[in-house]
C-alpha positions in Angstrom: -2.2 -1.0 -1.1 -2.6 -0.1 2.8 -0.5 3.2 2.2 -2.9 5.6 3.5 -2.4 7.9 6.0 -1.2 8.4 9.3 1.0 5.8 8.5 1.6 6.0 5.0 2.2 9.3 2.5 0.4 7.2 -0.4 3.8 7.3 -3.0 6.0 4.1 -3.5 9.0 3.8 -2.3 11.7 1.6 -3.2 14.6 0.3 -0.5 17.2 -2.4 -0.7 16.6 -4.4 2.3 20.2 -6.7 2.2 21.9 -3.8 2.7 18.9 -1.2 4.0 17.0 -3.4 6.5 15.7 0.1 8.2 14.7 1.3 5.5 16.4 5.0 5.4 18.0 5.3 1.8 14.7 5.7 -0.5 16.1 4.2 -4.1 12.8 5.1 -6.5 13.9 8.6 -7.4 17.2 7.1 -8.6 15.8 4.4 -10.1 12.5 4.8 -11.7 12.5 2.1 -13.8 12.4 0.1 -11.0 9.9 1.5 -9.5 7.8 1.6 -12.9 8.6 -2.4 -13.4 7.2 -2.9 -10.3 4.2 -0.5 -10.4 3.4 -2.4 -13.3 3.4 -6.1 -12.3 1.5 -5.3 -9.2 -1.1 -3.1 -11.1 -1.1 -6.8 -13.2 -1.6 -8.3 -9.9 -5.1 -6.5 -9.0 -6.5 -7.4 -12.0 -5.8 -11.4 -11.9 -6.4 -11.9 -8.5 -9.4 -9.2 -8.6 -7.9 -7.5 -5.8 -9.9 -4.8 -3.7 -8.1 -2.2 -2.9 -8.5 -0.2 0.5 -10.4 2.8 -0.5 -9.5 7.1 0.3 -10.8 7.7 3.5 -10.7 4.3 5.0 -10.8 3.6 8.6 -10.6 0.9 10.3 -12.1 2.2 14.0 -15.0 3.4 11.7 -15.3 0.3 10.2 -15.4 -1.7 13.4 -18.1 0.5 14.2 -19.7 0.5 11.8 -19.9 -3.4 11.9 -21.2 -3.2 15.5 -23.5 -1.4 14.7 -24.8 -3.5 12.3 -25.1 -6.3 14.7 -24.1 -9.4 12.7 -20.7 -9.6 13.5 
């Protein structure tokens, strides 16, 4: 889940894009059964497909570096 911050506040959100393509109107409070079905299947998700997901703290300019440094890039 790439939710982290600056661009992300790390909570789900859930929108109806036909008729909320900008996404302004945040649904999950007013429907968290939703949200939970959903939570659900993708937690399902990580463990078929053995998904990693991004850890706290990632960055991706530090991991650049990081890799540069390393020199096998």
């Amino acid at each position: 889940m790439r939710n982290l911050p600056p661009f992300g506040d790390r909570q789900w959100h859930l929108y109806n894009l036909r008729l909320d393509p900008i996404e302004v109107n945040d649904l999950a409070a007013t429907k968290p059964d939703v949200v939970k079905s959903l939570t659900t299947a993708y937690a399902d998700y990580i463990k078929q497909h053995s998904v990693v997901e991004v850890p706290d703290g990632y960055s991706v300019i530090e991991q650049a570096k990081n890799n540069m440094a390393r020199g096998d890039h």
